[in-house]
C-alpha positions in Angstrom: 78.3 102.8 82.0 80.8 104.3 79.3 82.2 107.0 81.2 82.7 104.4 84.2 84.6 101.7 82.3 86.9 105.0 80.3 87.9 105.6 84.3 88.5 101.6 85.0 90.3 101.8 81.6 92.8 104.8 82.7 93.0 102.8 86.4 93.8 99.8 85.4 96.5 101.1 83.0 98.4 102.0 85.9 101.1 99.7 86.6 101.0 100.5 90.6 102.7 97.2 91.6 103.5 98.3 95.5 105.7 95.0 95.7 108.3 96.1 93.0 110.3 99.3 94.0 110.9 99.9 90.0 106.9 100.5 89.9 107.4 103.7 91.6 106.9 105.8 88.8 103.5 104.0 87.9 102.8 104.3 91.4 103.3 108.0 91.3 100.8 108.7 88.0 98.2 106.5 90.3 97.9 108.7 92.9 98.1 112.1 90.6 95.5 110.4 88.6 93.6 110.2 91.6 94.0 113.6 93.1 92.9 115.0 89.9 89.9 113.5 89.7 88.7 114.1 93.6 89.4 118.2 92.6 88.2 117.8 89.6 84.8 117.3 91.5 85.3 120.0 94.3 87.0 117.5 97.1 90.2 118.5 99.0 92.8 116.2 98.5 95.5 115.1 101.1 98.2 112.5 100.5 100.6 111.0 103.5 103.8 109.1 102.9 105.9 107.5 105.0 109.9 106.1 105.1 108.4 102.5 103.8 105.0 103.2 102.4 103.2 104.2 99.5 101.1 107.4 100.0 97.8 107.3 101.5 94.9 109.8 99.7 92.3 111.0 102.2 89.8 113.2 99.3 87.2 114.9 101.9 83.9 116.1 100.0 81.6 118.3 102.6 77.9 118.1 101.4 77.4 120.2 104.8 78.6 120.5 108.2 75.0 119.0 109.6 74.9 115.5 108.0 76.7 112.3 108.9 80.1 111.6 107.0 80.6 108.4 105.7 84.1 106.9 104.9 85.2 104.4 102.1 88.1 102.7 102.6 90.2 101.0 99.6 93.6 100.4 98.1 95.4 101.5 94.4 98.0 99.0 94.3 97.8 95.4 92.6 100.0 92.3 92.4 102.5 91.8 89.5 100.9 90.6 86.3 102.1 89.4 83.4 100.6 87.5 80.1 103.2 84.5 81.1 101.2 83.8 84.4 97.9 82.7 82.2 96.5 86.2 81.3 94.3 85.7 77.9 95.0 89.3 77.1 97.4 92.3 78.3 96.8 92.7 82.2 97.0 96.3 82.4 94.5 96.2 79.1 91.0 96.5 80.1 89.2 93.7 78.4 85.7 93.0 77.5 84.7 89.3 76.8 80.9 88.0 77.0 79.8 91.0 79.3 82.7 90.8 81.9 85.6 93.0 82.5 89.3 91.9 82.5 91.8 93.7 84.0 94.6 93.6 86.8 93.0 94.9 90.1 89.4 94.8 88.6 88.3 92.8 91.5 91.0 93.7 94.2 90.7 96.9 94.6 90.2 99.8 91.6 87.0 98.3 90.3 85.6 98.4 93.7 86.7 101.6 95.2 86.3 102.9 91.4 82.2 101.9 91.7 82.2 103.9 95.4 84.1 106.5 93.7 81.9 106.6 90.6 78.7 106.9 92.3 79.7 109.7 94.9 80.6 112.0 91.8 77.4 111.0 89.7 75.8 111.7 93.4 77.4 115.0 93.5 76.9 115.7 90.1 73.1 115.2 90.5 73.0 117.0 93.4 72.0 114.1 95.3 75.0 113.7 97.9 73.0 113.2 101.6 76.2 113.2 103.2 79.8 114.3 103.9 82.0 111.9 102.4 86.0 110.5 102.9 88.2 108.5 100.8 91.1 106.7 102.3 93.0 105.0 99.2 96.3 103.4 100.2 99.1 101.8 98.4 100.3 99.2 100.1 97.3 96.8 101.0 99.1 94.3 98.3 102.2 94.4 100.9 100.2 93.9 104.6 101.3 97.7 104.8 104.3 98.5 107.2 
């Protein structure tokens, strides 16, 4: 569980806010952040971009050519956040209280694609992958994507 919440600590840090152009930069270390750690664990990394989008990750592991591949779908950005709009503690902070984790895009989307992610690498790790597996991360889920 500690090496799970450093990574949601580093992902939530990010301020990838796909609805404010002057997030770009924070949107930028999110998907770097990203590619290094699908490489990191032997995956080729892709990234698409468009005129009006955010760019798109596809990370492809191959476990081998004969089994099933399996794809998980999920999305970097967040929302804007800010202390002012009833946070108890820095958004972009992750924060433990009574057992639960705080933290801007916990819920909706980097602490769920971070679990999927999380578990294929302790999978891989183990040596325990049964399949070929895809990631498809986007950026702009937060902006009903162009």
């Amino acid at each position: 569980m500690d090496e799970f919440k450093k990574l949601l600590t580093q992902f939530v840090a990010f301020k990838s806010i796909s609805t404010d152009p002057a997030f770009q930069p924070e949107i930028a270390k999110t998907v770097n952040w990203l590619k290094q750690l699908f490489a990191k664990y032997g995956f080729s990394v892709e990234t698409f971009t468009g005129s009006s989008c955010n760019p798109v990750i596809l990370a492809s592991h191959t476990t081998h050519n004969s089994l099933p591949t399996v794809l998980v779908y999920g999305h970097y950005d967040v929302q804007p956040a800010d202390q002012a709009d009833g946070w108890l503690s820095d958004p972009f902070l992750l924060t433990e209280k009574s057992g639960r984790l705080y933290g801007r895009g916990v819920l909706d989307n980097k602490g769920q694609i971070l679990i999927h992610i999380y578990t294929v690498l302790d999978l891989i790790k183990s040596q325990k992958l049964a399949y070929n597996v895809k990631f498809l991360i986007e950026g702009n889920e937060e902006t009903a994507n162009p």
